[in-house]
N, C-alpha and C positions, 0 to 999 in steps of 0.2 A: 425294655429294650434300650439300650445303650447305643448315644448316637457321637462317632466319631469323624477324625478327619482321614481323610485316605487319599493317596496317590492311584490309586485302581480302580480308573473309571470303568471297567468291566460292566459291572452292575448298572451304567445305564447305558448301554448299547441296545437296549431294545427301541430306548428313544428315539439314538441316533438313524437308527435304520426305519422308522418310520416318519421320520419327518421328510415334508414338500421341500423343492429345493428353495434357498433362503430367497432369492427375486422374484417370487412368485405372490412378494407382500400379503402373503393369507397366516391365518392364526396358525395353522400349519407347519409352518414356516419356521416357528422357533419354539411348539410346544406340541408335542402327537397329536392327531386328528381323532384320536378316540375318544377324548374326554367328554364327557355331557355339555359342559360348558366353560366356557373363558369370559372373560374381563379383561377389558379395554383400559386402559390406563392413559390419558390422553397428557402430553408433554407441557410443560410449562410455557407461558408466551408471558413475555415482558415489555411494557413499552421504552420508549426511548427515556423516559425518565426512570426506570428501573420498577416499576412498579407491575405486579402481574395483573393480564388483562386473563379474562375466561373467553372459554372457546365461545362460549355462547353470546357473551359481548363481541367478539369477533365477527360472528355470523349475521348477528341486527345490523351490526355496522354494514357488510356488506351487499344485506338485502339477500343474503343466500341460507335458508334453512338449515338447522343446525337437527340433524338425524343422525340416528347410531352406528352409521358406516361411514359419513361423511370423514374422506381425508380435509388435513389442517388448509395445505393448500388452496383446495376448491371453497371451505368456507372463509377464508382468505380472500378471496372472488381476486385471486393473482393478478396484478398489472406492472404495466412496465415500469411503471414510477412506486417509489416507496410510498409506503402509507401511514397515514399520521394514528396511530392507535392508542396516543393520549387523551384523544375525541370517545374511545368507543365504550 
């Protein structure tokens, strides 16, 4: 099979019509609901020196368990003042 480039996104309208709508932050959202399964791809965090910190050093830092649905924010443990994450 021969894979090319195409202007005729036709062929994936089956996608489009079964996707959650996008603020509903569920896997859903941005991939059909019918797959078996997804993978979680968790976003880069960098400290204030440039250097990246892991979600899971994030989480110790804040005393907040680091689980497979946990958003960044909550193990972030959010507060009003900035956080020093060259510590963590």
């Amino acid at each position: 099979m021969e894979i090319f480039a195409s202007d005729d996104l036709s062929a994936a309208n089956w996608m489009v019509e079964r996707l959650y709508p996008f603020r509903t932050f569920l896997a859903g959202s941005v991939a059909p609901p019918n797959y078996e399964a997804y993978v979680r791809i968790l976003h880069p965090v960098f400290n204030d020196r440039g250097e990246e910190v892991r979600w899971s050093d994030i989480a110790a830092w804040s005393g907040v368990p680091s689980v497979a649905l946990r958003r960044f924010l909550t193990i972030l443990g959010w507060k009003s003042s900035r956080p020093n994450w060259s510590t963590a």
